[in-house]
Structure formats: structure tokens, C-alpha cells
N, C-alpha and C positions, 0 to 999 in steps of 0.2 A: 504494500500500500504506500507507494511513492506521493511525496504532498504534491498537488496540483501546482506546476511550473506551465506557463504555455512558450512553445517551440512550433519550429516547423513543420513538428508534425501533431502537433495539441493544442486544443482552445478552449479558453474557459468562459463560462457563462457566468457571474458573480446572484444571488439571489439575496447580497444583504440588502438592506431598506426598512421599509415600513409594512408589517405586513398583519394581516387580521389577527384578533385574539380573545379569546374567552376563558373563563375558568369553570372548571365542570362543579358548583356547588351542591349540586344535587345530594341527599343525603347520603345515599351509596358512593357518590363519586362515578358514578359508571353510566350515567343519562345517557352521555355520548357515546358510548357504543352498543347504548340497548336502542338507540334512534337512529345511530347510526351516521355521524357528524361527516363522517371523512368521505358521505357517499354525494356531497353536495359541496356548494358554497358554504363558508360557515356561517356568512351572515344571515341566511334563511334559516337560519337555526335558532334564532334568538338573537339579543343585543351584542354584538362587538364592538371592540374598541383597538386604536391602532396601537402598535408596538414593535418597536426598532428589534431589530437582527442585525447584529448580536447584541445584545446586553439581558441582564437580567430582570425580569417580567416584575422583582419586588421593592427596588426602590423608582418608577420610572412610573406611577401614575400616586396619587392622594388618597385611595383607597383602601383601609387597614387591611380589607377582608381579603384584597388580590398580595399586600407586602406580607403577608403572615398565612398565606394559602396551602394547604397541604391537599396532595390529590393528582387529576388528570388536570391540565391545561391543554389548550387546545391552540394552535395557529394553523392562519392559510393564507394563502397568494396565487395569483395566478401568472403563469406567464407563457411566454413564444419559443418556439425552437425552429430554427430554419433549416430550410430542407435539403440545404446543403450539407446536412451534418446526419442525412437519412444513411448514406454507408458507413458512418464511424460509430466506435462504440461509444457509449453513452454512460457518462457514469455519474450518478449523484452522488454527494459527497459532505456529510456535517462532521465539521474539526471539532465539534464539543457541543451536548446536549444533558441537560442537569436534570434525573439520573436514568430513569429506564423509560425508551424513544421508540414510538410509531409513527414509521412514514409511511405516508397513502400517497400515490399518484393516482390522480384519475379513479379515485374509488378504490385501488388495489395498492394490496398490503407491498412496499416496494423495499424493505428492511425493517428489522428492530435493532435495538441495540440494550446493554444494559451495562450501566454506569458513564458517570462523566469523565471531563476533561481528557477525552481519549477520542480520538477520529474513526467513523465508519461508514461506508459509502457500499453500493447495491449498483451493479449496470441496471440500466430502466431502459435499452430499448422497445422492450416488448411492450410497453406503457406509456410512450410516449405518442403524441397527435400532432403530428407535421401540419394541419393541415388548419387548426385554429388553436385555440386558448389551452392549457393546460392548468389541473387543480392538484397544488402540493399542499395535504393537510398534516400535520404534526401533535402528536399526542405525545405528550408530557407527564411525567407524574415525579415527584421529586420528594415521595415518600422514605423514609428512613427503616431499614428493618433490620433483621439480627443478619440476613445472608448478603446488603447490601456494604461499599466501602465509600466512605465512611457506614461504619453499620447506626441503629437506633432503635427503640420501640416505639408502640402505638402506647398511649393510656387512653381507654374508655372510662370516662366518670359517669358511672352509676346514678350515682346520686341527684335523684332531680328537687332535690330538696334544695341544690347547690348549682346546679348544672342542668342546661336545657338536656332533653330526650339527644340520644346520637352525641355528645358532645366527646370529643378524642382529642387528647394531646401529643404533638409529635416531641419527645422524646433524644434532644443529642448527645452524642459520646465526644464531641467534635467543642472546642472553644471559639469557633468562629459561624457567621450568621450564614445557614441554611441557604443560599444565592439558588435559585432557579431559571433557567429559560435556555435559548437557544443563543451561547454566551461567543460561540464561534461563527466562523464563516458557511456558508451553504451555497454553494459551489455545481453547477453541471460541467464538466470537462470531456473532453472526446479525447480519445486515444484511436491506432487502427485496430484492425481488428487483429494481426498480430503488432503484438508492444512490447516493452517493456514492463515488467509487471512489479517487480526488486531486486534494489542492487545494496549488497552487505561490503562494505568495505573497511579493514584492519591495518594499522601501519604499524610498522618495527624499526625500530633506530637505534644504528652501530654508530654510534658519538665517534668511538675513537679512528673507525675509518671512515667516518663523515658520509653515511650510505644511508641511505632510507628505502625501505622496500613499502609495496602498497599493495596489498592482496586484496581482489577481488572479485564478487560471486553475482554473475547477473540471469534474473528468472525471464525467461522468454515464453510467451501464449501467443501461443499459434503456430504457425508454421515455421517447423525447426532449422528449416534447409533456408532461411533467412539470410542474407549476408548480414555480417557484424562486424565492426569496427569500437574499438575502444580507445582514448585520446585521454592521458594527462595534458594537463595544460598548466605552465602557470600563470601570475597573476596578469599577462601581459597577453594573455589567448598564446605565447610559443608551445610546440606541442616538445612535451617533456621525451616520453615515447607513448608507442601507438602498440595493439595487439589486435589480434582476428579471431578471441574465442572468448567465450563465454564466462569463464575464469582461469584465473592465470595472477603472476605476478611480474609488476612494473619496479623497475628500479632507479631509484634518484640518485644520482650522482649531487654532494655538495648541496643537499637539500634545506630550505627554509624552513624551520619548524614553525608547529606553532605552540605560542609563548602566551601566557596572560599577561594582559598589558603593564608596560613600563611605566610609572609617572610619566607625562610631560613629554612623551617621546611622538604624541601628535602620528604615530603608526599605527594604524590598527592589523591585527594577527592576519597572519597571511595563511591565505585557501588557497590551494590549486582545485584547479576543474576536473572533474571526469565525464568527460563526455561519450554518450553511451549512443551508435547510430545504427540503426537497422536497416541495409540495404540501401547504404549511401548516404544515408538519410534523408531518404523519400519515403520509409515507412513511420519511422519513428525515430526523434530525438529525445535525449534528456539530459540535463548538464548537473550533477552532483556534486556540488561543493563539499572538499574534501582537507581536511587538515592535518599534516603527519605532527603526529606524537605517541608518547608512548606513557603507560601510566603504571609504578610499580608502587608497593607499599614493601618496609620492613617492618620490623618489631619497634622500631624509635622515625622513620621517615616516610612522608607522603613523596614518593618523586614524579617528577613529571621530565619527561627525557632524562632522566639518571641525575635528574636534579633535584635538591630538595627543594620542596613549596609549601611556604607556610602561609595559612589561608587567613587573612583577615578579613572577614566580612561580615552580612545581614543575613538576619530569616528575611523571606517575604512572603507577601500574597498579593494575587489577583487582585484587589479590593482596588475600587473605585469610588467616590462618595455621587455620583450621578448614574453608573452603568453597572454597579456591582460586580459584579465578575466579568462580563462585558467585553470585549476586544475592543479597547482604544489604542491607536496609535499615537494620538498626542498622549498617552498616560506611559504607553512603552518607551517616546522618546524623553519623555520628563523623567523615567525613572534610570535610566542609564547615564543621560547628564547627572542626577541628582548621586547614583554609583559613583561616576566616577571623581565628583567636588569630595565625596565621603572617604575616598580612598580606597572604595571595595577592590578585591581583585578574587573574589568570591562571594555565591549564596547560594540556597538550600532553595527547593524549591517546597517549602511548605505549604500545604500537606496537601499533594495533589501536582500533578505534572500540568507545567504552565505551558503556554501559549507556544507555537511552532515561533510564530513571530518574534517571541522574546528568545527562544536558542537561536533564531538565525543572527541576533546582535549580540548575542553572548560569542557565538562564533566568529565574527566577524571584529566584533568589539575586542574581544579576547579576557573575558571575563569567566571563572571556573565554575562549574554548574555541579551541585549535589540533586542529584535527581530522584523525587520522593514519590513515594504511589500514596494515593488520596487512604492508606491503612493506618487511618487515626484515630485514636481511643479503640482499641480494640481490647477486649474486656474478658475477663476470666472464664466469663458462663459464654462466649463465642467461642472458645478456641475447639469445642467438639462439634462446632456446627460444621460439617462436610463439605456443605455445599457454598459456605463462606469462603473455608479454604479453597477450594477450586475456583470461587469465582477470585481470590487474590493472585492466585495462578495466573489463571488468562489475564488479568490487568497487566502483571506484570511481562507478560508476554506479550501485550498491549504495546505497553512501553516501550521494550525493547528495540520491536518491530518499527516503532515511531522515532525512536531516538539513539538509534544502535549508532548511526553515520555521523554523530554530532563529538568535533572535537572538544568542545566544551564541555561536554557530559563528563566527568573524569570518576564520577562512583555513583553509586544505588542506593538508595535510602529505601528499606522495603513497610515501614511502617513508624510512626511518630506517637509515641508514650507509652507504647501496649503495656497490661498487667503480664510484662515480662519475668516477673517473681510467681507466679501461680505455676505447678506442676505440672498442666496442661499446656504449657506452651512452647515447649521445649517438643514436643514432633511438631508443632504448628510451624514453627521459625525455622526448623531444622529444613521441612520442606520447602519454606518460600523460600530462604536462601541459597539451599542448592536449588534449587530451581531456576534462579537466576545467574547465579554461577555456570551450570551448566550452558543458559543460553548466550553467557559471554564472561568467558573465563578471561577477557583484558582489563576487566574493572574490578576496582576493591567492591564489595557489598557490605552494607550496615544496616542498622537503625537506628534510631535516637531514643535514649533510656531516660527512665526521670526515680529507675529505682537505683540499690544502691548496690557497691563490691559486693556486701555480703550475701543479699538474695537475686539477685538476676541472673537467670538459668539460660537465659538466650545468648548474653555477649561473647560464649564460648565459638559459635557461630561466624562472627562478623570478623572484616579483614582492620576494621578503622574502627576504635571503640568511639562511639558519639554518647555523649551526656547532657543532660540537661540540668542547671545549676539554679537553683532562686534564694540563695543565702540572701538574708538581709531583705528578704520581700516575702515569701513566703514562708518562710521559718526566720525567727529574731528579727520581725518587723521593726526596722528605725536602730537596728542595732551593725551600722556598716563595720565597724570595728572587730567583729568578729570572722569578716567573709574572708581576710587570708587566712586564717588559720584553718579553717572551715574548707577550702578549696586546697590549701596542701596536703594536708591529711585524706582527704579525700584522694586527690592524684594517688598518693604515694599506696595506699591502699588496694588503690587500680591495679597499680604497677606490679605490686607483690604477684596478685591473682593472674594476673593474665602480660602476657611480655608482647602486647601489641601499644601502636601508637593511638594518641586520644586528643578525640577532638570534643572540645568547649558547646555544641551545638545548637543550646539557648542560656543563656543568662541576661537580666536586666528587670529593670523594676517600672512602674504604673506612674505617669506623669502627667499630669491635667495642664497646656501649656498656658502659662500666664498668670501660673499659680506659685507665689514665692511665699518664704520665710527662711525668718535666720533667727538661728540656727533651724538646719533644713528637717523637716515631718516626710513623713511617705505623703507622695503626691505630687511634691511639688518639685519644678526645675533641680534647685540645688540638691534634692536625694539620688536622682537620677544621676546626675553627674558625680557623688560620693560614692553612689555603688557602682556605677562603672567604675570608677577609677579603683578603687579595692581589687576587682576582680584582673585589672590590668598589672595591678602591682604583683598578684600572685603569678597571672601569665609569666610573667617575666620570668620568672624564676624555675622555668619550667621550658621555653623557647630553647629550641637544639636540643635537647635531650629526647624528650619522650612529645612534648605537645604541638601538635602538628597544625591547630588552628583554634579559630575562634570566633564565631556566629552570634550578634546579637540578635535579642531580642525583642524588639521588631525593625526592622527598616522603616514604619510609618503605622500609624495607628491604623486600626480595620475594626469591620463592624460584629458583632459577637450576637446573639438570642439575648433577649435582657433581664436580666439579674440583675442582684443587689451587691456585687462585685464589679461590675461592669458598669461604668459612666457613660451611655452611648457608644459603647464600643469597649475593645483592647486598646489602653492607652500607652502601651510599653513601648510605642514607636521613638525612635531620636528626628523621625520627621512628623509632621499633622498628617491627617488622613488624605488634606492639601497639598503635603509637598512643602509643609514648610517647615525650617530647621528650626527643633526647641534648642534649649542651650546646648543639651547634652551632643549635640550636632558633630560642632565646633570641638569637642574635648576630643570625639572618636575621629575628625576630619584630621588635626594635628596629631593622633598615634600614630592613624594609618597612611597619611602622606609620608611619616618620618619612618615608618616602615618600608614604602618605597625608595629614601634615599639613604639608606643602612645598607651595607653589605656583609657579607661573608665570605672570607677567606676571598674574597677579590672580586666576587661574583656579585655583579649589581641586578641581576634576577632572582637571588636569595632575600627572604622579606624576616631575616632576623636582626634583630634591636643587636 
């Protein structure tokens, strides 16, 4: 499942805009397929109202009953297909739909999917009407359950002493707010009818005879007796070398790596092309940006080309304050600017694998990606549910598939807080991470823990131990004074049980911006800034040994479910949910710049203090 690129032999039809929407309130939730919505217009169905693609359906109108909706949603649109496109194949295609998707063309069922932030597309020629309008209806349902990732329950309240008749609570395992709708692109592209279908490519690097190899594996559909052509290229279009089979390996002489970006150096990471042609390319093109590096872990070092890399960066989210999960480009370019004023040269993509959009400028920008599957809060009384575990399977198989080619990606996060101390989790974890291992033995695999050395049964597993820290926030609130001690002993403790390297992969405290006192309380500006800076001072002491990075938490506030811990949101951001820098900004922008212009041992692509 290659992302829609159009070439000389591909074209795409774009379907984001404005397009019909309802929500199925009915008491069952099920009106619309006992009437049968998708076999018509929607708006003969009842009242609609319009709603952008992509973003999400709950903060984008005024209406509580659609931002806090749980259920079937419904969209439609119609549009044209020219009949020049009647011999090519025909492929529809949603990058992300929030969580389990029906698509109808024309009244007929033309895909499902189940789960988000993952892409999944159905050929529709057999469906489609060359010859007038065409109807794409979309069912939604963004219910929470024990076999779904993120999982959740239902609550029924009973009690109508307290609660209308029917009234049900959705239920999160998840610290962040519920986002629904069709949050990515929706897309028709043609391909021929033999194409290219996927290409998996792997690189290897001899530093010391300065050689880079590029192995690669292309799936061809259709007619096999096709001619084929394969072309490195680099950034210049010169062709590097060229091959006539299907897989094989190319070799670089004196090859460009690619590097996450240098302060100041105004170069962004260098891609070569692979360009994939069938039959001259008159059947089919595809050009695959491709970046040679190589990615090892020891017991004390993260390397990246046999170098060590120490990661200072941000968690993030999707979050938007106007499109919720939403694909903006002005948000993608605001937040890579806003990376790199902060000095990131790393982040996590929590909790859920983000936008194609945003690794293709992690790529390009050269910026290091931990890449996380949406297996957050996953809970004790899940880990015997079967059919949970297989559907984490395919996710992460999902993933792969989506993000195998990206030199950015440099490890796997397979899940974010699980009750990894529970008995039962230990065959849970064992299989998702060989599982993942097996599908690409070049990357380290982890998760992110929030238990402790003594009971977590699962880090036996992972290549990179990640941790999750909240001294001085969530244990001995207002007490900063305690967190290096609290963060040494901890490390050293690690260190004992397990002879792998550790990474930092949340720490930070709740800050309401605008909100001062002195001497500083939890809340406000100046705590934020006292608890970072603790947690920095123990870093220190710890940098080139064993501790291989360090993730705050958050990059920018987001929105959460509301509780009486949550002031309109997760406030732990060092930005607003705006983009705008609170103080504690400014403290982590001077670490991390000064991490950029530190060396080791002479190497100014090493980020130790």
C-alpha cells in the first residue's frame, strides 16, 4: 500500500472539502442501517449539516450532543470521474478514519476498516459510474471497547432515578480527548492495471570503507513478463546506479547519509530517489524517497550510522485547538518551525502513529521519529482478551507496512503505560514485540513504562528501556528538591536489573500559562521551569554512560475528556495548545541549542553536554 504520489503513470482525485454529515442519535445507534443511509443521498434522510475533511467532527460545530457523541456518524458527497480513467485501476483510499469505517459507493459496501490513524483503500472499479454523479457514504463509529486500540468500556446507568432510560457512558483508558471523524485525506488515484503495488527498502553502512548498500524488494500485479527498471538517484535527479529486477542490491560509492539535523546548518537531511519504472515507464512510475542509515542499539548506546545519538526532544500529539486531530498543514508547518526554535532533534509519536505528512518532514527535515501504535492504557483485565491481541498484531503490521521506508523512523514504541506489572502481560508483550521484531529486525522495539525496576515483567522484552518519570508532580507535589535523588536511584536500579540503555520518555509537570508566584506552587510558570530543571541536572549525570535521551512532556498542551484534574485540557505542554512558548520554553530552547553546539570527542553530531 504505497501513499498516493501522482507520476506519469498515476493520478489522483483529492475528495477533501466540505462534505454532508449527521450523527446517528437514535437510541440503538443503528437507525442508519436499519433504513439504510448509505443506499441514498444523506440529506433525504433527515437534517444535515456540513463538515470539512479532514478534521474532526467534535470540536468544528457548537453543538454539545455532536462534541461528546458516541456511536455511528455518518458523511456523504458526491462527485465525477472521467472517462478517461474507465481502463485504469481505480483505487479509493482514507489515510485515517476514527475508529471502525464503512465505505459505500453507490449503495455498495466498497471497504471496512477497523481502527485509526492507519490508511486503507478498496479498488472500486466495479462501483464506479463514468457516466454521471457518484455517492460516497461513510459510517463512523468511534466507540471505545475492550478488543479496540486505544481499548474502553461502555457504562449503562441503570438508574433512572438519576439517568434518562438508555443513558451509557463511554469509558477511557487513554488521557487524551476521544477526536472522531475523517481526520485524513480521501483520495481516488489510478494506477495501470499492472503496477507497482510495494517496494520495502533497507540500507547498510561500512563507515570505514565509506560504502552504503540499499537493498530492495518491489511487488509487481499483473503481468510479470513486464519490463522493469530501477534508478537510485541522488538529490540532483544523477542516476547513482540503475538494475532490471525486481530485487536486488545497489551500491553507493562515498554515500550521503542521513543525519538528524545540525543546529544552524540551514541543510536539510539528504534523500536519494528510487525510482521504480515499468516498461519504460509507460506502465507505471513511482519515485521513493529513500535515506541510507543505519540504526544499532548497545547495552549503554543508541547509534545511528555507528554513531552515538542522544535524543533531546518532545512527546507530541495531533491536537489542534480548531480541527482536533485534523490534517493541517499550517499546524504541521508551525510545529517543525516551533521543533526546531526548541532545539528538538527528536519525538515520540504519542500515542498513535501520526500523519504520513508529518514523517515526510521528519524525513526531509531530519528530525528522529519514535514511532508509537495508538496501545495506550492497556489494562490488566485486557491482556487475555485474544482478539485484542491480534487486532495489536495487525496494527502493528499496519504500521510497518506504512512506515517500514521512512529514515526517520529509527525504533517502535508498541504500546504507552500498559499495566506492565500484572502476570498476564508478559505472553501479551512477548508477542507484540516479536512480532514486530520479526517484521523488521533493523529497528530497536520498546514501550514506554510508568511502573517501576522492581515489578515490570515486560522490559525484559525491549531493545531501549523507555520510562516514564512524574517526580515532583505526581508523587511529592511542590516538592522539586527531591527529583534528583528520586531519578538516580531510580536509573541506577534500572541499570542493576537489566544492562540495556534508557530512555527519559515523559517527564514534566501541569502549567496554566500566565499563572505566576514566588516562591513557585504547582501550576504555575516558575514550577515548571524548577522541575525541569531538576530532572536536567540528574540527566547530566547520566549523558554517555547508560542514558541515551530524553522526551518531555508535552511539546504543547492538548485536549483530554474533563475531569477535575484537567483544566480544559493536559496543561504539561512548554508550548499553548496555540503554539505559544510558556516560560519553561526558553529554559529547554537554551539546553537543547547548547546540546547542539557541544561535542564529543570531536564529533559535532554527538548531542552530549
Amino acid at each position: 500500500m504505497l501513499y498516493p504520489r501522482s507520476s506519469e503513470g498515476r493520478q489522483i482525485q483529492s475528495f477533501d472539502g466540505i462534505w454532508n454529515f449527521r450523527i446517528d442519535d437514535s437510541p440503538t445507534r443503528n437507525e442508519g442501517f436499519d433504513q439504510k443511509w448509505y443506499s441514498r443521498p444523506l440529506s433525504t434522510t433527515g437534517a444535515v449539516i456540513p463538515m470539512a475533511v479532514p478534521s474532526s467532527y467534535n470540536d468544528v460545530t457548537e453543538d454539545k450532543n455532536i462534541r461528546d457523541f458516541v456511536g455511528w456518524a455518518w458523511y456523504d458527497r458526491e462527485f465525477f470521474v472521467t472517462k478517461e480513467w474507465q481502463s485504469r485501476r481505480l483505487v479509493l483510499r482514507f489515510d485515517s478514519a476514527h475508529y471502525y469505517c464503512i465505505v459505500y459507493l453507490n449503495g455498495k459496501e466498497a471497504v471496512r476498516h477497523n481502527g485509526g490513524h492507519l490508511p486503507f483503500e478498496a479498488e472500486v472499479n466495479n462501483m464506479i459510474n463514468f457516466d454521471g454523479p457518484n455517492n460516497l457514504t461513510v459510517a463512523l463509529n468511534n466507540t471505545l471497547s475492550p478488543t479496540t486500540l486505544p481499548p474502553g468500556t461502555i457504562s449503562y446507568k441503570a438508574d433512572t432515578s438519576k439517568y434518562p432510560e438508555g443513558y451509557f457512558v463511554q469509558n477511557l483508558q487513554m488521557d487524551f480527548f476521544n477526536y472522531a471523524g475523517i481526520h485524513r485525506h480521501v483520495r481516488l488515484y489510478t494506477t495501470p492495471t499492472t503496477y507497482i503495488d510495494d517496494i520495502t527498502v533497507t540500507t547498510t553502512v561500512d563507515i570505514g570503507s565509506n560504502v552504503a548498500y540499499v537493498y530492495y524488494d518491489i511487488q509487481i500485479i499483473g503481468n510479470q513478463a513486464v519490463g522493469l527498471t530501477v534508478e537510485l538517484l541522488d538529490r540532483e535527479g544523477v542516476i547513482i546506479q540503475g538494475a532490471p529486477t525486481s530485487n536486488g542490491t545497489l551500491k553507493v560509492m562515498n554515500p550521503t547519509l542521513w543525519w538528524p539535523y545540525t543546529m544552524n546548518s540551514g541543510i536539510p537531511a539528504y534523500l536519494y530517489t528510487l525510482k521504480v519504472m515499468l516498461d519504460g515507464s509507460v506502465i507505471d512510475v513511482y519515485r521513493l524517497p529513500v535515506g541510507i542509515r543505519v540504526v544499532n542499539v548497545t547495552s549503554e548506546k543508541f547509534l545511528i550510522n555507528n554513531t552515538p545519538f542522544y535524543c533531546h526532544g518532545v512527546d507530541k500529539h495531533e491536537d489542534s485547538d480548531i480541527r482536533g486531530k485534523g490534517l493541517d498543514y499550517a499546524l504541521i508547518a508551525k510545529d517543525f518551525n516551533m521543533l526546531k526554535w526548541l532545539g528538538v532533534n527528536c519525538f515520540r509519536t504519542s500515542h498513535y502513529p501520526y500523519a504520513e505528512e508529518i514523517l515526510d518532514q521528519a524525513d526531509q527535515q531530519g528530525i528522529v521519529v519514535i514511532d508509537e501504535s495508538p496501545g495506550v492504557g492497556i489494562k490488566s483485565f485486557n491482556f487475555d482478551n485474544q482478539d485484542l491481541l491480534n487486532h495489536h498484531l495487525e496494527v502493528m503490521s499496519e504500521m510497518y507496512r506504512r512506515d517500514k521506508n521512512r529514515p526517520s523512523v529509527c525504533m517502535w514504541s508498541v504500546a504507552n503505560e500498559p499495566d506492565s506489572d500484572s502476570a498476564n502481560s508478559v505472553n501479551y508483550f512477548k508477542s507484540v514485540i516479536g512480532h514486530t521484531k520479526q517484521l523488521d529486525p533493523t529497528r530497536p522495539v520498546s514501550f514506554t513504562s510508568d511502573r517501576d525496576y522492581y515489578n515490570d515483567k515486560c522490559v525484559q522484552f525491549v531493545d531501549v528501556i523507555m520510562i516514564n518519570r512524574y517526580y515532583g508532580w505526581y508523587s511529592d507535589t511542590g516538592h522539586t528538591e527531591v527529583i534528583q535523588r528520586q531519578i538516580n536511584t531510580n536509573f541506577m536500579e534500572w541499570r542493576k536489573l537489566y544492562n540495556k540503555p534508557l530512555l527519559v520518555s515523559e517527564f514534566g509537570a501541569g502549567t496554566v500559562v500566565g499563572l505566576h508566584m514566588q516562591p513557585s506552587v504547582a501550576f504555575t510558570e516558575e514550577y515548571q521551569i524548577e522541575v525541569l530543571s531538576q530532572y536536567h541536572q540528574a540527566f547530566d549525570q547520566h549523558i554517555g554512560q547508560f542514558l541515551v535521551g530524553e522526551l518531555i512532556w508535552n511539546f504543547a498542551d492538548f485536549m483530554t475528556a474533563q475531569n477535575p484534574t484537567r483544566v480544559v485540557g493536559n496543561k504539561k505542554g512548554i508550548l499553548t495548545r496555540q503554539r505559544q512558548p510558556k516560560a519553561a520554553a526558553q529554559l529547554v530552547r537554551k539546553r537543547y541549542n547548547s546540546m547542539f553546539n557541544s561535542s564529543f570527542n570531536g564529533d559535532h553530531r554527538l548531542c552530549y553536554l
